[in-house]
VEXDREN-2710 file (C-alpha; in Angstrom, 1 decimal):
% VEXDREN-2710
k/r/px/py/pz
1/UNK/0.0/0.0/0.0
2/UNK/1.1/3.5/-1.1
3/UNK/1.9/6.0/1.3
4/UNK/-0.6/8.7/0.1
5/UNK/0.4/12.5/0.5
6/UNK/-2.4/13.7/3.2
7/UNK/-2.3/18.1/2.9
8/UNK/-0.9/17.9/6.1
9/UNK/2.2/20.0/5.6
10/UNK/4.1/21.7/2.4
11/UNK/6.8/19.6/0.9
12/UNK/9.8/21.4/-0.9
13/UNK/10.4/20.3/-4.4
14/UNK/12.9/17.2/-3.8
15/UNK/10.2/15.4/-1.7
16/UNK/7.1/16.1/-4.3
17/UNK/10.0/14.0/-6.9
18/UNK/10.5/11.4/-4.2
19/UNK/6.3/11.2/-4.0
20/UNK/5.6/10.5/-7.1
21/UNK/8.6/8.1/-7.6
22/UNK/6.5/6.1/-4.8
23/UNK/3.3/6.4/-6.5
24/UNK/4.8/4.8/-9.7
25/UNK/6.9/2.4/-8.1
26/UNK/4.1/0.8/-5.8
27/UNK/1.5/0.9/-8.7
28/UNK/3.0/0.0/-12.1
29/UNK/-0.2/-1.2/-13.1
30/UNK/-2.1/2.5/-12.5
31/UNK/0.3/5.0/-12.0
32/UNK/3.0/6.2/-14.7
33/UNK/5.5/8.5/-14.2
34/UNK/7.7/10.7/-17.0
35/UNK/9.5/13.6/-17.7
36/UNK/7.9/16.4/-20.2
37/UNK/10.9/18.8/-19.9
38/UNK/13.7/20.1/-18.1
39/UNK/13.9/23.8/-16.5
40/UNK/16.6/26.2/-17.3
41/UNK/18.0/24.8/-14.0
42/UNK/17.7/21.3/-14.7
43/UNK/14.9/20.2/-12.9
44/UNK/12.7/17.9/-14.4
45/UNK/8.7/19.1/-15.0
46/UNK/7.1/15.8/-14.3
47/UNK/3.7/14.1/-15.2
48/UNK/1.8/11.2/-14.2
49/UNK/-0.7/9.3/-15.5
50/UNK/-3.3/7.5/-13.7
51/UNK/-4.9/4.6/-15.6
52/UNK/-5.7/0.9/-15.8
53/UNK/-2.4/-0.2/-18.6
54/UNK/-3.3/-3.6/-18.1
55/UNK/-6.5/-3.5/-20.0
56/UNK/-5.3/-1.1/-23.0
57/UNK/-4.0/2.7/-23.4
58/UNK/-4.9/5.0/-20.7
59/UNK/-4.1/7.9/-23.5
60/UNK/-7.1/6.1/-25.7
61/UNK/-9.7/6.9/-22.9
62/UNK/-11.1/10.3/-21.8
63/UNK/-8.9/12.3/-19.4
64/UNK/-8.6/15.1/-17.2
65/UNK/-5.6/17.1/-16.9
66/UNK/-4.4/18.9/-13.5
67/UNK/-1.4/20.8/-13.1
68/UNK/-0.5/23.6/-10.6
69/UNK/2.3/25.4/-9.6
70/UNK/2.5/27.7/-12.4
71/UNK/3.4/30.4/-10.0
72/UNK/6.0/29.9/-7.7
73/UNK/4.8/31.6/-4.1
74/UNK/1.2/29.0/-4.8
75/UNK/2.2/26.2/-2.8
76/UNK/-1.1/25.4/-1.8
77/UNK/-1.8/24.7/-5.7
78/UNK/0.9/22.2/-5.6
79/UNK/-0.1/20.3/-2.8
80/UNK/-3.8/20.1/-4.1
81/UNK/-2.3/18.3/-7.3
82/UNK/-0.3/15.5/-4.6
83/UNK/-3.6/15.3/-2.7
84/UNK/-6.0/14.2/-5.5
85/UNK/-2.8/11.8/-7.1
86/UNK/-3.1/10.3/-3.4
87/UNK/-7.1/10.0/-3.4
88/UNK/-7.5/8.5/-6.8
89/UNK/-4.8/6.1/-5.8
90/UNK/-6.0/5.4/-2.7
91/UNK/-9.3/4.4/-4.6
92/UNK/-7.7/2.5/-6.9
93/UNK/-5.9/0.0/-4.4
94/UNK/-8.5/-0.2/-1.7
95/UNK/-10.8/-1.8/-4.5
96/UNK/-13.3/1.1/-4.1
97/UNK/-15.5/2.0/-7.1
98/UNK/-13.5/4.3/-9.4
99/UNK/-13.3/5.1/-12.8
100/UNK/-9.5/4.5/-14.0
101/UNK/-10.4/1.4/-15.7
102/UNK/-12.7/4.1/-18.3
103/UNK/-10.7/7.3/-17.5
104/UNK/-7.7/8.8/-17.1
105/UNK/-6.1/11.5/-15.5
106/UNK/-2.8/13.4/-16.0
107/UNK/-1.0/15.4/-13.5
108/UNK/1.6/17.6/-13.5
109/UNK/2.0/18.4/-10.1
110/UNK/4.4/21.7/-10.2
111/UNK/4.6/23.8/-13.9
112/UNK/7.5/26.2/-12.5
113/UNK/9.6/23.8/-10.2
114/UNK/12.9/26.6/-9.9
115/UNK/10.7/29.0/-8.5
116/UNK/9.2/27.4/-6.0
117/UNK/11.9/25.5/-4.7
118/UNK/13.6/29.1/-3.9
119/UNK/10.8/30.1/-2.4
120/UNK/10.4/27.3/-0.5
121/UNK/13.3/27.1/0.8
122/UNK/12.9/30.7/1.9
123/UNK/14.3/33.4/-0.6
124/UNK/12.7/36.3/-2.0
125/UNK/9.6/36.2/-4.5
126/UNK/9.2/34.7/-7.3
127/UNK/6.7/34.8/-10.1
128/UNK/7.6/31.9/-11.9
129/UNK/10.5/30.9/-13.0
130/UNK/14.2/32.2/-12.3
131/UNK/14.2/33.2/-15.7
132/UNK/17.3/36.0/-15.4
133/UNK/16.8/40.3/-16.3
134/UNK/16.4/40.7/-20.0
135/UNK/19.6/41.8/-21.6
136/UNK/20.0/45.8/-20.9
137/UNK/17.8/45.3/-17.2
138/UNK/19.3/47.2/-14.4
139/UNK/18.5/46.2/-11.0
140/UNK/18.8/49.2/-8.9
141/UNK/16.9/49.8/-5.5
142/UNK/16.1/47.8/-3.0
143/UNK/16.3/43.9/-3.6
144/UNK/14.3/41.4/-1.3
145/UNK/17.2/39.6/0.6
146/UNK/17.1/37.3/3.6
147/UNK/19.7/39.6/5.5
148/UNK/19.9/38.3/8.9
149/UNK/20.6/35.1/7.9
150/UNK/17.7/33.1/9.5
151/UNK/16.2/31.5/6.3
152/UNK/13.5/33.4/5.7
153/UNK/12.8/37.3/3.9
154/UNK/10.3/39.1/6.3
155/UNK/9.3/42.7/6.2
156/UNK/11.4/45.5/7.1
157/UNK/10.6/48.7/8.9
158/UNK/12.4/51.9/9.7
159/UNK/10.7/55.1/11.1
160/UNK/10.9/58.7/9.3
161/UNK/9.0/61.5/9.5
162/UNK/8.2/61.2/5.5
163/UNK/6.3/57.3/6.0
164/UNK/3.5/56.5/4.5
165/UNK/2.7/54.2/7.6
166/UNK/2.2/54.0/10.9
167/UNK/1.5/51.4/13.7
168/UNK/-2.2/50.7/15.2
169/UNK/-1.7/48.6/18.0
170/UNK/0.9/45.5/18.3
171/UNK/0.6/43.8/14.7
172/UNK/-1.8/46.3/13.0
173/UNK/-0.1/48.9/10.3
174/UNK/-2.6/51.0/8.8
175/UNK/-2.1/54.7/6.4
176/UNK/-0.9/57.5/7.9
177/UNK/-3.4/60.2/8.5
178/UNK/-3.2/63.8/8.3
179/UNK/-3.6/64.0/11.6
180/UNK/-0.9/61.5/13.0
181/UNK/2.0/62.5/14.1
182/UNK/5.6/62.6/12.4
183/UNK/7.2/60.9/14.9
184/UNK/5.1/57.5/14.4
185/UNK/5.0/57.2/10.8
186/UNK/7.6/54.9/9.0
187/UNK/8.6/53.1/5.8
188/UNK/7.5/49.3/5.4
189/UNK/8.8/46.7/2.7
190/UNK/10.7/43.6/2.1
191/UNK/13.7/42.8/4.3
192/UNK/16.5/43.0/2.2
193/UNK/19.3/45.5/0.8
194/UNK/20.0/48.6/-1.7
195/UNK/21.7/47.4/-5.5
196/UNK/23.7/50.4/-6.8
197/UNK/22.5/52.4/-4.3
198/UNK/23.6/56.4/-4.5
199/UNK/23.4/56.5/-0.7
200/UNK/20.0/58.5/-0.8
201/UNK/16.9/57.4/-2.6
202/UNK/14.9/55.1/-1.0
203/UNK/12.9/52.7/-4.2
204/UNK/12.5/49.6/-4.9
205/UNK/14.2/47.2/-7.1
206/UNK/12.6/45.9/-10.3
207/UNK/12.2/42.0/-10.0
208/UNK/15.6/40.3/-10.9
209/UNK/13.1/36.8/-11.7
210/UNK/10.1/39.0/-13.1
211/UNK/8.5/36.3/-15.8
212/UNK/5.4/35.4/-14.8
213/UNK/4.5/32.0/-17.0
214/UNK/1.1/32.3/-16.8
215/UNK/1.2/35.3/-19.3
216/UNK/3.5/33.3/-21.5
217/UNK/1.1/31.1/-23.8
218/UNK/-0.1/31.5/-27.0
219/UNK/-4.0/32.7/-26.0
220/UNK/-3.8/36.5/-27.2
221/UNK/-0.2/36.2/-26.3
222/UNK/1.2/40.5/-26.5
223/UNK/3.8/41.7/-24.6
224/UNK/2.8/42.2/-21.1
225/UNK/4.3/44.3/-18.4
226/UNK/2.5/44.7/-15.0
227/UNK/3.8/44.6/-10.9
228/UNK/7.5/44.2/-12.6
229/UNK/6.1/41.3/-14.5
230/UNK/6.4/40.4/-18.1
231/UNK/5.4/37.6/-20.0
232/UNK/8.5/36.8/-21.9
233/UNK/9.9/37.8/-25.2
234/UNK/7.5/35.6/-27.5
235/UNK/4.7/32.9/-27.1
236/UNK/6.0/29.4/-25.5
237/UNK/9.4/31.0/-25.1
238/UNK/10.2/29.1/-21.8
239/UNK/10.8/25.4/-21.2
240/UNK/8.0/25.4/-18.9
241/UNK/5.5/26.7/-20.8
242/UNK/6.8/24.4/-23.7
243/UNK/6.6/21.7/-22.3
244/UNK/2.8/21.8/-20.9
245/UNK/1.9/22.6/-24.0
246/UNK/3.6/20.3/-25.8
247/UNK/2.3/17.8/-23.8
248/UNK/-1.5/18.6/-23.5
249/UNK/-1.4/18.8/-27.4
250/UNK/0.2/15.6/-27.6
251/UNK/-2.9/14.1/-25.4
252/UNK/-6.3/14.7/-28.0
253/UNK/-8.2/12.6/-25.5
254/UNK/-8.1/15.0/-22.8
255/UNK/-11.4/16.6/-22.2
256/UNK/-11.3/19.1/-19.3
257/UNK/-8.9/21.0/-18.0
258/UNK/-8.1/22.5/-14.4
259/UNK/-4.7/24.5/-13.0
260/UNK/-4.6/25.0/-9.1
261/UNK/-3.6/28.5/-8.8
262/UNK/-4.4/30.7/-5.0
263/UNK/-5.6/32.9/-3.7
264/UNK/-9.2/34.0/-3.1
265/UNK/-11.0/30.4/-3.4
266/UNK/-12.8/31.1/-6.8
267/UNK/-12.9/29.1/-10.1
268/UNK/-12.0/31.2/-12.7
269/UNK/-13.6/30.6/-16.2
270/UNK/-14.5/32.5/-19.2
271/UNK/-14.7/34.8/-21.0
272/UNK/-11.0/36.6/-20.3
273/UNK/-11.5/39.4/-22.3
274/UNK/-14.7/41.8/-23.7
275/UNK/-13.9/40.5/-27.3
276/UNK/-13.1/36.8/-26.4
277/UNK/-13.7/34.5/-29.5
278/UNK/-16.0/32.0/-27.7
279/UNK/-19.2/31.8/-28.5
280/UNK/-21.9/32.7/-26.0
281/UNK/-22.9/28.9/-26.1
282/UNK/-19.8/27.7/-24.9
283/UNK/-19.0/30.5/-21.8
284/UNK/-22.5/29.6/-20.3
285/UNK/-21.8/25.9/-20.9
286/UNK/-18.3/26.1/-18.6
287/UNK/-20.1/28.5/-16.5
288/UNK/-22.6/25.4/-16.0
289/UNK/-20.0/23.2/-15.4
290/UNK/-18.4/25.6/-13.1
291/UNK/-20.8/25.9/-10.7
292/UNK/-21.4/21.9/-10.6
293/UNK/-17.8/21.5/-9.5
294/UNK/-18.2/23.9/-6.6
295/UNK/-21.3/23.0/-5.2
296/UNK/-21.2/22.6/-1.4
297/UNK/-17.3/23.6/-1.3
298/UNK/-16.4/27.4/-0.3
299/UNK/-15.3/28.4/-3.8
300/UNK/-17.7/30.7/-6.2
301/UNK/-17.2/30.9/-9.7
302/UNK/-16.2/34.1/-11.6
303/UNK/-15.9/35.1/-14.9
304/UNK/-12.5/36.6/-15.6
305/UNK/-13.9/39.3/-17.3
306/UNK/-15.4/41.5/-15.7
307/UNK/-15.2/40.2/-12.1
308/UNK/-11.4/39.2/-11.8
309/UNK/-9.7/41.7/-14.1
310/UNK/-7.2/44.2/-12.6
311/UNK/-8.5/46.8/-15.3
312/UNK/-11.4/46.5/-17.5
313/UNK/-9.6/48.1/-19.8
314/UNK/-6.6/46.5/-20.2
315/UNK/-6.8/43.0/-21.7
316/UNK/-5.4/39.8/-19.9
317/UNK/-2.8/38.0/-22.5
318/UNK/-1.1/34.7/-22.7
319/UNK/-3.2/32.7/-19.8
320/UNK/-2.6/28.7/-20.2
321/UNK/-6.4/28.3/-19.2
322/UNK/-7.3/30.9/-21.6
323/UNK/-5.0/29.2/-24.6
324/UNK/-6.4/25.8/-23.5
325/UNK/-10.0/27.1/-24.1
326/UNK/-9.5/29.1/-27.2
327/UNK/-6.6/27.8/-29.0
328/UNK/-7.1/23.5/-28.3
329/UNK/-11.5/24.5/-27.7
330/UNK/-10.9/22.2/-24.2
331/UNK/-13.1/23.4/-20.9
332/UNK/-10.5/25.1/-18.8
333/UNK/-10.4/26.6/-15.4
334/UNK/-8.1/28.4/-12.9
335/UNK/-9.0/27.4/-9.6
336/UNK/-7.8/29.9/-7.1
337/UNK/-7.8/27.8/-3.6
338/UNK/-7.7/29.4/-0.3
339/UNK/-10.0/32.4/0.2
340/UNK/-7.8/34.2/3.1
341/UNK/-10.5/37.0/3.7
342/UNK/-13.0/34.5/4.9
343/UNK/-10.8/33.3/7.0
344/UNK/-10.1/36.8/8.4
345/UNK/-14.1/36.8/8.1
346/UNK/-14.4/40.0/5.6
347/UNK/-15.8/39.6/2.6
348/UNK/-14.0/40.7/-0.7
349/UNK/-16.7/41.2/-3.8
350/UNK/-14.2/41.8/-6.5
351/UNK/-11.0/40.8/-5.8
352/UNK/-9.1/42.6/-9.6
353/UNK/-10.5/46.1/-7.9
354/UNK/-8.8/45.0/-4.2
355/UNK/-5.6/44.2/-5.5
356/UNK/-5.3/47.6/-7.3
357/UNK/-7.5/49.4/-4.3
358/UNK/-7.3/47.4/-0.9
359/UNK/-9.5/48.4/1.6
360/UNK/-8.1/49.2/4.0
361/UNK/-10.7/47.8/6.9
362/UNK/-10.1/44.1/4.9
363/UNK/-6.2/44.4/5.9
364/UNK/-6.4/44.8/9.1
365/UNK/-9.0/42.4/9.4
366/UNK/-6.3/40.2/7.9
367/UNK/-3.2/41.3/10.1
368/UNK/-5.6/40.9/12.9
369/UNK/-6.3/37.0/12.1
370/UNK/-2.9/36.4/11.3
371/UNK/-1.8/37.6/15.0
372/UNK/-4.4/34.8/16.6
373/UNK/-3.1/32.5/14.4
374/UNK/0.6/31.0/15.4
375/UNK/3.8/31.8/13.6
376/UNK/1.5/34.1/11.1
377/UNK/3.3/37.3/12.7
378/UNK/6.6/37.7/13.7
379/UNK/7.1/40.4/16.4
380/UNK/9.3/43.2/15.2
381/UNK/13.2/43.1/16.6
382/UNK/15.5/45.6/15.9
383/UNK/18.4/44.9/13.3
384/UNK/21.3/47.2/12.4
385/UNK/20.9/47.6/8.7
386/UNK/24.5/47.9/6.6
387/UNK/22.9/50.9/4.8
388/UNK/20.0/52.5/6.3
389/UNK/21.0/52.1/10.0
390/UNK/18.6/51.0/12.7
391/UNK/15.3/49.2/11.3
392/UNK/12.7/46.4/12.0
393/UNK/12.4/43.0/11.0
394/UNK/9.6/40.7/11.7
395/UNK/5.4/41.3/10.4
396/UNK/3.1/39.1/8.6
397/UNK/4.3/35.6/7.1
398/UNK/2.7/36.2/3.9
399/UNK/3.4/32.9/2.5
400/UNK/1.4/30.8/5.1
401/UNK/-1.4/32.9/5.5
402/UNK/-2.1/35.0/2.8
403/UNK/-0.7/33.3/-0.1
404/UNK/-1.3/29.9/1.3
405/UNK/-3.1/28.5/4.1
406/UNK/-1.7/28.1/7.4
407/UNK/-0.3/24.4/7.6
408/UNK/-3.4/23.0/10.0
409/UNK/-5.5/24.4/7.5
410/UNK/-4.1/22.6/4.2
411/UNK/-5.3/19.1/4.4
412/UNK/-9.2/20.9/4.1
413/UNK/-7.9/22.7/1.7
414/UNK/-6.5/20.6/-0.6
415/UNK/-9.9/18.4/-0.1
416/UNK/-12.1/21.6/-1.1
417/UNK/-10.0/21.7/-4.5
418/UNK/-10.5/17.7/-5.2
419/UNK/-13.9/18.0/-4.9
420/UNK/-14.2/20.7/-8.3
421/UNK/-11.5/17.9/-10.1
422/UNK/-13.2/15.4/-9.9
423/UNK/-16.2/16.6/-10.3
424/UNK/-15.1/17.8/-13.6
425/UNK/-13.8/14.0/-14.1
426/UNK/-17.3/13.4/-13.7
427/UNK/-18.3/15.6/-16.7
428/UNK/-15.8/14.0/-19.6
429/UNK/-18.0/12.6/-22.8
430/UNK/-18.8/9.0/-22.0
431/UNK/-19.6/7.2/-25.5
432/UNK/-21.8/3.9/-25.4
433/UNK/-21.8/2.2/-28.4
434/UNK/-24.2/-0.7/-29.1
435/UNK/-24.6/-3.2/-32.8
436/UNK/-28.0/-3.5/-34.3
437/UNK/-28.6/-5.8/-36.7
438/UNK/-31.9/-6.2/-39.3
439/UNK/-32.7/-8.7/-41.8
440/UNK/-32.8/-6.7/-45.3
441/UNK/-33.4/-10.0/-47.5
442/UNK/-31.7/-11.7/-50.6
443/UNK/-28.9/-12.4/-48.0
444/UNK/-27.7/-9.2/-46.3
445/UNK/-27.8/-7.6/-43.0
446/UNK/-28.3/-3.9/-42.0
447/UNK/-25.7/-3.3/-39.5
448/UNK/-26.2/-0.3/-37.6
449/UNK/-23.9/1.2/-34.3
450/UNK/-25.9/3.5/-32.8
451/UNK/-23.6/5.7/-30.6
452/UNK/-24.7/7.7/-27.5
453/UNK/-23.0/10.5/-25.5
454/UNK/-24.2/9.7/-22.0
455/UNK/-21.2/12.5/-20.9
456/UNK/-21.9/16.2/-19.6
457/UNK/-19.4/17.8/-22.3
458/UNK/-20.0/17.5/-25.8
459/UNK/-17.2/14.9/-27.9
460/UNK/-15.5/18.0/-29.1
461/UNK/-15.2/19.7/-25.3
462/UNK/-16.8/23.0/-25.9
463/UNK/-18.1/23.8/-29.7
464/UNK/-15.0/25.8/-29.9
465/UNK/-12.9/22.6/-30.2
466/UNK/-15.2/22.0/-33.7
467/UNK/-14.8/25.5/-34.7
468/UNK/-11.0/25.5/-34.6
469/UNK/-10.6/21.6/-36.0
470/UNK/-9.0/20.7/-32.2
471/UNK/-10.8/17.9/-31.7
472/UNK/-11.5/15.1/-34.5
473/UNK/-14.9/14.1/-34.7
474/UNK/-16.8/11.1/-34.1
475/UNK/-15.8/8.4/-36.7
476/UNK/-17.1/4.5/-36.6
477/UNK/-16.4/2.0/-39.0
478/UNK/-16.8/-1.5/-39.3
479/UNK/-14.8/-4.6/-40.1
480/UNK/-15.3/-8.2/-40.3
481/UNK/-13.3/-11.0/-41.9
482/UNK/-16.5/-13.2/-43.3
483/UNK/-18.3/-10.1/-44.4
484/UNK/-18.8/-7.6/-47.9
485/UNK/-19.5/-4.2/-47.5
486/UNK/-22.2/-3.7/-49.9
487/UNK/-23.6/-0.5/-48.8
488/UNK/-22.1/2.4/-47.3
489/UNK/-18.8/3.2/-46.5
490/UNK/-16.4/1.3/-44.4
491/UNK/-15.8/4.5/-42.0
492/UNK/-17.8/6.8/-41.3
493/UNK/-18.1/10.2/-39.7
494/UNK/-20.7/11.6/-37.4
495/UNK/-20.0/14.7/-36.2
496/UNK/-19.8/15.8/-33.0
497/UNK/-22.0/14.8/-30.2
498/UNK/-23.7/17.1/-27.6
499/UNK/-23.6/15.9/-24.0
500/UNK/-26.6/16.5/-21.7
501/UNK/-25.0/19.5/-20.3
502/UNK/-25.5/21.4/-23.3
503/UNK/-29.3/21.1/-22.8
504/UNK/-28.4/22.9/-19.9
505/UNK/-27.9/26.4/-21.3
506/UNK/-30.0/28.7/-24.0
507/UNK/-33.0/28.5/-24.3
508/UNK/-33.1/24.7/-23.8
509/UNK/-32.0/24.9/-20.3
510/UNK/-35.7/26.3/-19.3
511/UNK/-38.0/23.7/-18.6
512/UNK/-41.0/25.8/-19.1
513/UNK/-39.9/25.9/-22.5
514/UNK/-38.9/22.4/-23.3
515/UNK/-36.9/21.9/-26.6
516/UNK/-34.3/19.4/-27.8
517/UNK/-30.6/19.8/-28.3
518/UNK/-28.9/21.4/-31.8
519/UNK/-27.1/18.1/-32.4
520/UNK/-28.2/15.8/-30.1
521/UNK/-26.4/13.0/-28.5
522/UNK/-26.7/10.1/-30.6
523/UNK/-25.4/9.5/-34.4
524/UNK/-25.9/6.5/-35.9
525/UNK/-23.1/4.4/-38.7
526/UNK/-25.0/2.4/-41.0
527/UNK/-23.3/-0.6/-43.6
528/UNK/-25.6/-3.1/-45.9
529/UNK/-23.5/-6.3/-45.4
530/UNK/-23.4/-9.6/-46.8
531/UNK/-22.2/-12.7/-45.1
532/UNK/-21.7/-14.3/-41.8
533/UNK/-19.1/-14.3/-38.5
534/UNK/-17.8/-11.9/-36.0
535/UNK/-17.5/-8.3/-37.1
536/UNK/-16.4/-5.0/-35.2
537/UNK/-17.4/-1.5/-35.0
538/UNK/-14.4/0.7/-34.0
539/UNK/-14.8/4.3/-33.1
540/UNK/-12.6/7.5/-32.4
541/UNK/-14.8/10.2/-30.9
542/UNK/-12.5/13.3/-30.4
543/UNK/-12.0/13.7/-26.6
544/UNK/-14.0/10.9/-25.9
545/UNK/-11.3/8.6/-26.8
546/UNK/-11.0/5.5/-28.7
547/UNK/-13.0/2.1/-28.5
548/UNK/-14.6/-0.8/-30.3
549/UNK/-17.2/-2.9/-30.0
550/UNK/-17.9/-7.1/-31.3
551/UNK/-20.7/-8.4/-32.5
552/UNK/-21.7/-12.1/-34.4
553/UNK/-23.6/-12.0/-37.4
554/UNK/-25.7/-15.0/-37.3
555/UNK/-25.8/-17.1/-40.5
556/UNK/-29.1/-17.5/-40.5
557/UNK/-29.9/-14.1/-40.6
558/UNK/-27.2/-13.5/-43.4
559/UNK/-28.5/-15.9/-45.6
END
């Protein structure tokens, strides 16, 4: 028996290697592990596949994909990929009902693994990847350091009359007011030390790792500059982003698609932008699906745009779930996990407008939880600077309470974000096939296969995938060595089936008005045949996978 990773505490990079070694090694049957690429620091980005091999090709059967890590301070993400590997797993060996003998999942369990080991094992922030400054970049200002040697980069504090801050009781740090007085105000930011620094102004740093990978993919890829970010010099210009794409495209049966991201605890979905090239259809049908996968967990669902946009006006490029959507037409969703102002027990409506505007009653709500809670403040002790002289280190441990949940508060977590996975597993196109046969005369047979789409998704994932050719359609032919073909073709193609959930939008979602489905969820292959013996009816059905089906023609009805 496996030893399953249970959200009880964050593991650094090495040990997430060393977990899924485990998986693979104790279940060779279910569980394969492989490299997709190597980081610019030679670490490899790995993913696992979970599915019966012993009965035929888990990459033949309808999948779901989860990665996180994309982001290098969103540990929680991470751990939420290890915790479902463990569940389904878990299932798997204990003989309990699940659906890997059908299904399969892939799971890359950390996109950006350079960055979040360094952050991890306690340097400054990351967005990604350590990507170095673009040729011609000068750092100059102050740069996050750990500079008192204890492993981890806190805040720093030093008081002047010119701060924009001031203290409001033992962990609270609020504005300063016209009315408070000089001698309380000082500066706050990262604990660390001035690059090139003329001795006088006091600025911060540009980011010396400033890529941020999730603005890197091809999905209205522009250059992008925000927060010190960019999204690199071209679409797919990282190994990182390379290699998930590579590797998604390599995998046509994959039908839905989810990256753990944090914070705020929402599922993101389209569209991501005013003009986005989805049609209405297919937003309301993820929508649907979005608010299945949440139902009874904490998360809500947004639409990127307008609810989770920094500025209306300024377009979000280069998202992975975004590309997956409108480049590959796959169902694709950022799940943010961890809401930290419900745990603070604010409420934060639109959390694009907070990040540019915070509120300033919701942050010292948040201090103020983060004092109760222990080790998520560090009391301020003095430190003699090398340059500025005396300051403060110590305040909030942003990583474990804002960022991330505190460490007793994971393992809920992390179960909160398998619920919306695999419910989504739940919503893959399911084909059932079946073999009709009818007595035409003179000595032939009508063979029919009548196919079904008893799935929630449609064979092509959202009608995007049709629009764009990502997904092949449904195609059945038949073959049988005692048999003629005397009518119809020996493969044939049926289009795309709908799944029930796309009776679930429009106008056929109302039940007061009751009307049928565009395409429906049946086609039916149809062959004249003459003769006698075992035939089959193979199929390919886009991101329904691949199958087949036998049946006898009985002599007596052939002749």
């Amino acid at each position: 028996m496996s030893a399953f990773y249970d959200g009880s505490s964050y593991l650094d990079y090495p040990a997430i290697v060393a977990c899924c070694q485990a998986l693979a090694d104790d279940a060779p049957d279910w569980v394969h592990l492989e490299e997709i690429g190597r980081t610019d620091h030679g670490r490899p980005i790995l993913l696992l596949t979970i599915g019966d091999r012993r009965s035929g090709d888990p990459n033949q059967r309808p999948a779901v994909w989860l990665d996180g890590g994309t982001h290098a301070s969103e540990w929680a993400g991470v751990m939420g990929t290890l915790y479902a590997l463990g569940r389904w797993i878990a299932a798997i060996e204990s003989g309990e009902d699940h659906p890997f003998s059908e299904q399969t999942a892939y799971v890359v369990p950390c996109v950006s693994p350079d960055g979040f080991q360094q952050m991890m094992s306690g340097g400054p922030f990351v967005r990604s990847t350590l990507r170095p400054p673009r040729p011609g970049t000068v750092i100059s200002g102050l740069e996050a350091q750990d500079i008192d040697g204890d492993g981890e980069v806190m805040w720093m504090r030093w008081f002047d009359p010119a701060g924009p801050f001031v203290e409001d009781g033992p962990a609270q740090i609020r504005h300063r007011r016209l009315t408070d007085s000089p001698d309380r105000a000082f500066f706050l930011s990262v604990e660390g030390m001035f690059v090139r620094w003329d001795g006088h102004r006091w600025v911060s740093a540009p980011l010396r790792t400033g890529l941020d990978l999730n603005r890197n993919f091809p999905g209205h890829w522009a250059p992008f500059g925000m927060f010190g970010m960019d999204g690199g010099q071209y679409p797919l210009s990282e190994p990182e982003s390379r290699a998930l794409m590579d590797a998604l495209s390599a995998r046509p049966n994959v039908g839905v698609v989810i990256s753990n991201h944090t914070y705020t605890g929402a599922l993101l979905t389209q569209p991501y932008r005013k003009d986005s090239p989805l049609s209405e259809s297919d937003i309301r049908l993820m929508e649907r699906l979005g608010e299945e996968t949440v139902r009874g967990t904490d998360y809500v669902v947004h639409r990127v745009f307008p609810d989770f946009t920094y500025d209306e006006n300024v377009a979000i490029v280069g998202v992975w779930a975004d590309t997956v959507s409108v480049v590959m037409g796959l169902p694709a969703y950022t799940l943010e996990l961890w809401n930290p102002f419900r745990w603070a027990g604010v409420a934060v409506k639109n959390a694009g407008k907070f990040f540019r505007q915070p509120d300033p009653e919701v942050v010292t709500a948040i201090l103020r939880k983060a004092q109760e809670e222990p080790g998520g403040f560090v009391d301020w002790r003095p430190f003699d600077h090398p340059q500025l002289g005396p300051v403060e280190l110590g305040g909030l441990r942003h990583m474990r309470t804002i960022r991330n949940p505190p460490e007793p508060l994971l393992a809920a977590e992390c179960a909160q974000a398998f619920t919306v996975v695999e419910r989504a597993r739940m919503a893959l196109p399911r084909l059932s096939v079946s073999i009709v046969q009818r007595v035409l005369g003179a000595g032939t047979v009508m063979v029919e296969a009548v196919v079904d789409n008893l799935g929630f998704l449609p064979t092509c994932g959202i009608r995007r995938g049709e629009v764009v050719s990502a997904a092949a359609p449904v195609e059945v032919w038949l073959e049988g060595a005692g048999i003629e073909i005397v009518e119809g073709l020996p493969c044939q193609s049926l289009g795309h089936l709908d799944g029930w959930g796309s009776a679930q939008v429009g106008f056929a979602s109302m039940p007061i008005y009751p009307r049928l489905q565009v395409n429906g969820h049946r086609g039916v292959g149809r062959w004249v045949v003459r003769g006698a013996g075992p035939v089959r009816v193979g199929w390919t059905a886009g991101r329904a996978g691949v199958g087949e089906v036998a049946a006898t023609l009985a002599a007596t009805l052939a002749e």
